[in-house]
N, C-alpha and C positions, 0 to 999 in steps of 0.2 A: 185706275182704282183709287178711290178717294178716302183714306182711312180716316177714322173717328176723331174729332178733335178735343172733347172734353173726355176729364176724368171717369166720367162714369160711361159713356160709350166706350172706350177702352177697358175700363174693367169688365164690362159686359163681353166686349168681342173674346176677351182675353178666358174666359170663362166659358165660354161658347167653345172656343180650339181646344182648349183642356179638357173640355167634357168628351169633343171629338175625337182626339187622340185619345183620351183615357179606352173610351170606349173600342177603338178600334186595337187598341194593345190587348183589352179585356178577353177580346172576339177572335184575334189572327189566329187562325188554326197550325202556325209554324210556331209556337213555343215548344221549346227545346229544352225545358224542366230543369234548369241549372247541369246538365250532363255533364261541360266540362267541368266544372267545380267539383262535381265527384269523382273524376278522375284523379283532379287535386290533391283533394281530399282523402281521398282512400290511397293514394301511395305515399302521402306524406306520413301518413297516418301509422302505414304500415313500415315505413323505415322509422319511425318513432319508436314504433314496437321491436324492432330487430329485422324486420324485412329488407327488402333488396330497393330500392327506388324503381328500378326500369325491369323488374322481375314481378311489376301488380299488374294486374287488368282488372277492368271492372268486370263482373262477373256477368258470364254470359256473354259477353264481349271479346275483341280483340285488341282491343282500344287500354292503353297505357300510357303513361309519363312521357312524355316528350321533348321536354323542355332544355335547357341544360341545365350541371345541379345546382348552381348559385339560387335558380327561382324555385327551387325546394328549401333553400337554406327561408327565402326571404320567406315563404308559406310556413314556414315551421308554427309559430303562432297561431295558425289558423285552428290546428289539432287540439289548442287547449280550450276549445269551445264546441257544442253539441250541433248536430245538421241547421238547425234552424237559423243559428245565431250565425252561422257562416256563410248561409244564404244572405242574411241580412247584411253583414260587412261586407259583402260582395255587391251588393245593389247601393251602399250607400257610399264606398270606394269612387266606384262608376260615374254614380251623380255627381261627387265631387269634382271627377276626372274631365266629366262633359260639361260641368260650371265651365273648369278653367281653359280647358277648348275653345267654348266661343265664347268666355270673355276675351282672352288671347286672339282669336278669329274674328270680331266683330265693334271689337270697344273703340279702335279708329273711324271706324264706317260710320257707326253711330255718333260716333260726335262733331263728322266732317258734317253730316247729314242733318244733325239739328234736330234729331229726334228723341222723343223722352224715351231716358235709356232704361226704366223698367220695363216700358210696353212693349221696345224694341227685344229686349232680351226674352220676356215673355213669351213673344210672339215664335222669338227664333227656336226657344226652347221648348215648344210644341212642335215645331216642326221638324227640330234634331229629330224628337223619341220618335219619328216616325220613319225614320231612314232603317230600312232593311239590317244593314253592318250596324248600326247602333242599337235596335231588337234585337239583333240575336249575339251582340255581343252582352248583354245584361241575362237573356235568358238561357244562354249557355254556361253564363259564371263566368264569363271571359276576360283575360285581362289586357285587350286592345287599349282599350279607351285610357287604360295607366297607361300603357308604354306612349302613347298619339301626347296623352301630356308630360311625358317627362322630355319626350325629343321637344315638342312645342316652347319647352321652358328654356329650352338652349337658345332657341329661333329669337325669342324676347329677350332674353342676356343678349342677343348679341344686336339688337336692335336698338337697347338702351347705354348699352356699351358707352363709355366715355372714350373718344377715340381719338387721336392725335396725329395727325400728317406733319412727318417731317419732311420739306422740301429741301432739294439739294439744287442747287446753279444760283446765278448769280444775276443782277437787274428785273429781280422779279420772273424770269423765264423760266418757265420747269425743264430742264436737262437733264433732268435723274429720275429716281422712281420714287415714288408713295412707302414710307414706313407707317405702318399700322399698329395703334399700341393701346392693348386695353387696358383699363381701372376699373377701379372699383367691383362692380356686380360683374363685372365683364369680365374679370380671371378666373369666375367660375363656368362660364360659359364650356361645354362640353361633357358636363356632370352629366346629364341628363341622359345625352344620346350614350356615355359608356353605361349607367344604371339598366338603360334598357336594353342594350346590346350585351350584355351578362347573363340577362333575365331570358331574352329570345334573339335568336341571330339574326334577326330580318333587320332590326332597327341598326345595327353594322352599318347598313349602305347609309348613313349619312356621315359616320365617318369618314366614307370616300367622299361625301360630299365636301365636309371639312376643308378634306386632301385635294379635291378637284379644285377648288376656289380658293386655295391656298390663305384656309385661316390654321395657321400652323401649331399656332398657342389651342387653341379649342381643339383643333386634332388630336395632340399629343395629350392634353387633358382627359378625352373620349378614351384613346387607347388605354391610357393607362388607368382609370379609373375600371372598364372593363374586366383589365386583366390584372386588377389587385383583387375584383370580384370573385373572378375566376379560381386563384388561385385561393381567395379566403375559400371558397368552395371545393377547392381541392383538400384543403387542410382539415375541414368538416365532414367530406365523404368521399375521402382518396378511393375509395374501390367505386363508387356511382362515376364519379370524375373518369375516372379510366375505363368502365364502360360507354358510357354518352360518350369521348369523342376518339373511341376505339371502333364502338359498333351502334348504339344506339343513332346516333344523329345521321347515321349513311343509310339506314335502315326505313326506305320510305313507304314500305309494306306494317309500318307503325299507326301510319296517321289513315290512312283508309285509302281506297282505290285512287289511281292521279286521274282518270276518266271520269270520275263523280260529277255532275253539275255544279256543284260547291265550290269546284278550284276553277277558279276564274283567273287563270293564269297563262301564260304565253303554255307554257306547259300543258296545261289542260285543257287549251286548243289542240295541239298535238296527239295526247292521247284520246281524246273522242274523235280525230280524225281515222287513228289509224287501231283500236282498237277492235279487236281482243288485241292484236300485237301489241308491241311495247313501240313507245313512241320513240325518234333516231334520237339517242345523245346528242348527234354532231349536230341534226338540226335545231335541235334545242340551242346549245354551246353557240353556234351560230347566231341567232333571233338576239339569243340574249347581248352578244358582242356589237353585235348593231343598236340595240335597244340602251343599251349603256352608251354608245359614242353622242347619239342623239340627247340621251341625258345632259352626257359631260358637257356637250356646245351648249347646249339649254340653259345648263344652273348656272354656266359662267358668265353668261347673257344675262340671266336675270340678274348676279349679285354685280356686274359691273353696271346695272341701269339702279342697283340700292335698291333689287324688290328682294329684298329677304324672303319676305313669304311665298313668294314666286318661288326661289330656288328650294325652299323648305320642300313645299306641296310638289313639286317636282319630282321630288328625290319619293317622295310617297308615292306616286304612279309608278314609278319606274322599281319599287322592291316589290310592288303589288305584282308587276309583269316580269320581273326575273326570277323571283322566288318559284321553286320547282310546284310546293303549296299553296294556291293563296284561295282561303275558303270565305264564303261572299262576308263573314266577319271580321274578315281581317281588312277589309275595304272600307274601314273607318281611315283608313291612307290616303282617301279617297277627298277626305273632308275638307284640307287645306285646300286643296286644289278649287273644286265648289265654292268653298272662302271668297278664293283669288279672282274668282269666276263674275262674282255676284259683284265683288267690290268693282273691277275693270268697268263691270256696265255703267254704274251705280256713277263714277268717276267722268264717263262721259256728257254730254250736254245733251238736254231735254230731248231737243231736237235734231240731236246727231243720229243717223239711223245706227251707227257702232251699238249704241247704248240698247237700242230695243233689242239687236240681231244678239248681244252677250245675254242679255237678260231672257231674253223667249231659252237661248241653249242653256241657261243655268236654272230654269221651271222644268223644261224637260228632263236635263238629267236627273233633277231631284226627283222629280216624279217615275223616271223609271227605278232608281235605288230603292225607290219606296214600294216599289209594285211586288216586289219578287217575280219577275218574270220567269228569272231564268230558269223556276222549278216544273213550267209549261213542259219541260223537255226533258224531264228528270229521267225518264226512263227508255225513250228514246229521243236519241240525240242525232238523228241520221238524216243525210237530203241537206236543201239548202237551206230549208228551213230551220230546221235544227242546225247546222252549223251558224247561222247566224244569232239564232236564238238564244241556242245553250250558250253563247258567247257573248251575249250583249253585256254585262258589265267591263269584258277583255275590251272590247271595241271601245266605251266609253274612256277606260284607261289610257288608252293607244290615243283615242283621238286629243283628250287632253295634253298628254305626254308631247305631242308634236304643235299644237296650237293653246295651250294657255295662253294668256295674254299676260305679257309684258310689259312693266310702264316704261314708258317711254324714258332714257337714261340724261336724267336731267346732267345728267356731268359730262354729256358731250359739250352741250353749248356752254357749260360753267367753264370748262379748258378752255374756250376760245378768247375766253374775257381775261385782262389783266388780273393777275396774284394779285393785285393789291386790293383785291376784293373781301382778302381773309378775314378784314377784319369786324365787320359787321355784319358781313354776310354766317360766318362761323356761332356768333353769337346769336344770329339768327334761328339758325340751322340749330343749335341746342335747344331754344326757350322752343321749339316747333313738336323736336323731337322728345321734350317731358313731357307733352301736354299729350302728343298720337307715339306712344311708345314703337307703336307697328309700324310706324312713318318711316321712310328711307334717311338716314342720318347723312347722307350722300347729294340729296336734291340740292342742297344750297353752297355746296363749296367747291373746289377744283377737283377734275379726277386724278386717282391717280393711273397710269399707264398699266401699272398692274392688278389684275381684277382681283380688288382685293378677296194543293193539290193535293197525292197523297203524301202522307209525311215523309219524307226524305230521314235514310240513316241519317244519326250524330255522325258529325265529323269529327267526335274525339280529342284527346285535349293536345291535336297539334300545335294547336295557338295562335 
């Protein structure tokens, strides 16, 4: 495909996609009329008033607060303003949230690639608004697309990081291990993933990811930022606090059936298998046990090769497929991975077939995210058809989760070379890494040995 080379054939095409996407956002017959945000809404609303938090339902519904109470404290604001104005700080939240998404997802690609980074953004950002988990995360009032940016902003702290390898031996020979030391913007790294793991439990698992790849400083930064959250939210609604993690968050007859087509989770293969029963705990416990070891080898692979985003987008397939819930909105987890997907091809050479074989599987799965397939099956899920069907976002998860692409760990053959390379090559390796923030800050210097249809119910504001 040979794209437009002047200004005004780019503003045309770019104009052309927005008119398309407009229109096809205008027309989907899945909007979801901000449901969760009334959720939000009316239980903040009503613990404003003297209400219970986890004691509202939206009327007529079964459908209540879910959250834990920190992401009641952060909504408190919302209450001082009328329906309309809160749909609006919702949608315009959102857009800020999916700016800095694929600016953080895309701003390296674009400038390896030589391309004008308005048309390029343009172009991406017609094609975001048409990803499924991104629709129904805006017209449900959802707030994915915050939390996808506030982990994303740790991913870039820790990628622009200023970092400092001390070697230990003697004649230039590495005989010891790699110490890792952040500056600057890089002792904050970890705010983000505790922010959002306050707000909703899911985004936790990148603290284990922290903990897996042993960035110890960002860990302990996650944890404890969380559980200062926590605890200011204890202080604000001791009796909500001791319901949520007494009985509401055990409580998974909250968020709506785990057999719904919407939970596209290891989980909700299970219960469309074995429904009306309940699906086994242990097989679940089980899936999920294995589903984490393949993570842990995975992110440790990617962060000892320096693909940060690798091990990011990782950790997001792998919460999408252990969480007991994961409704096709929350599959904006989904996106680094796609990121990681397009760049690998993209990284390839014209005429390497790698490059076509990543690129043809990063059009497909974009185009099934986009399709909503999986609501073909919304009401029966039975046969093999429907187990494959009502499953195909799980599948897509699974099969990223086990083949992402990796780059290639430039600090194998950097060890091979003399220490005495640190000192041009390090200087190198900065001026590379201000200019592609996403760049691996690892490619140019020695490793260290240690890694371092009909309309489908709301799915209610599980989140």
């Amino acid at each position: 495909m040979t794209w437009p080379t002047s200004t005004r054939g780019r503003l045309l095409l770019v104009v052309a996609l927005a008119a398309a996407a407009g229109l096809f956002l205008a027309t989907v017959p899945l909007h979801r009329d901000w449901f969760d945000l009334g959720v939000y809404y009316g239980a903040v609303d009503s613990w404003r008033h003297g209400g219970r938090i986890y004691d509202y339902v939206v009327p007529g519904t079964h459908y209540g607060f879910t959250y834990p109470p920190f992401a009641a404290v952060c909504m408190l604001p919302m209450t001082l303003v009328d329906w309309p104005s809160a749909v609006a700080i919702s949608v315009l939240l959102n857009l800020a949230a999916a700016a800095a998404i694929l600016y953080w997802s895309a701003v390296a690609v674009v400038r390896r690639q030589g391309w004008s980074r308005w048309f390029a953004f343009a172009v991406a950002g017609c094609l975001f608004a048409l990803l499924e988990p991104v629709r129904d995360t805006f017209s449900f009032g959802q707030v994915n697309l915050l939390l996808l940016a506030l982990v994303l902003s740790d991913a870039w702290l820790l990628s622009v990081a200023q970092e400092r390898f001390t070697e230990h031996g003697d004649g230039g020979r590495l005989t010891g291990h790699g110490r890792r030391r952040f500056t600057g913007v890089g002792r904050l790294a970890g705010v983000g993933i505790g922010l959002a793991s306050a707000i909703k439990l899911t985004p936790a698992v990148f603290i284990g990811y922290l903990l897996v790849t042993r960035r110890w400083r960002a860990a302990g930064t996650a944890a404890a930022v969380a559980t200062g959250a926590t605890l200011l939210a204890v202080w604000a609604a001791p009796g909500a606090s001791r319901v949520y993690w007494t009985e509401a968050m055990w409580d998974t007859d909250r968020v709506g059936s785990l057999a719904y087509v919407s939970n596209q989770s290891w989980q909700g293969v299970l219960a469309r298998l074995s429904e009306p029963a309940a699906p086994s705990r242990t097989v679940w416990a089980l899936g999920v046990i294995v589903l984490l070891c393949v993570w842990a080898w995975r992110a440790r692979q990617a962060v000892a090769a320096g693909d940060e985003r690798a091990g990011f987008a990782l950790t997001g397939l792998v919460a999408c497929l252990i969480s007991p819930v994961t409704w096709v909105h929350h599959l904006v987890w989904l996106l680094p991975a796609l990121a990681v997907l397009i760049d690998s091809g993209l990284r390839a050479e014209p005429g390497d077939p790698r490059r076509r074989r990543l690129l043809t599987w990063a059009v497909a799965i974009y185009v099934v995210l986009s399709s909503s397939v999986v609501w073909l099956w919304s009401w029966d899920a039975t046969g093999v058809d429907g187990f494959l069907g009502s499953n195909t976002y799980v599948w897509i998860s699974l099969g990223l989760l086990l083949a992402l692409p990796v780059r290639e760990a430039a600090t194998e053959a950097a060890a091979r070379q003399p220490l005495l390379l640190e000192g041009s090559a390090t200087m190198g390796a900065c001026a590379h890494a201000s200019e592609y923030p996403w760049e691996s800050r690892q490619s140019a210097r020695p490793a260290s040995p240690t890694p371092p249809a009909s309309r489908p119910a709301p799915s209610g504001s599980d989140g």
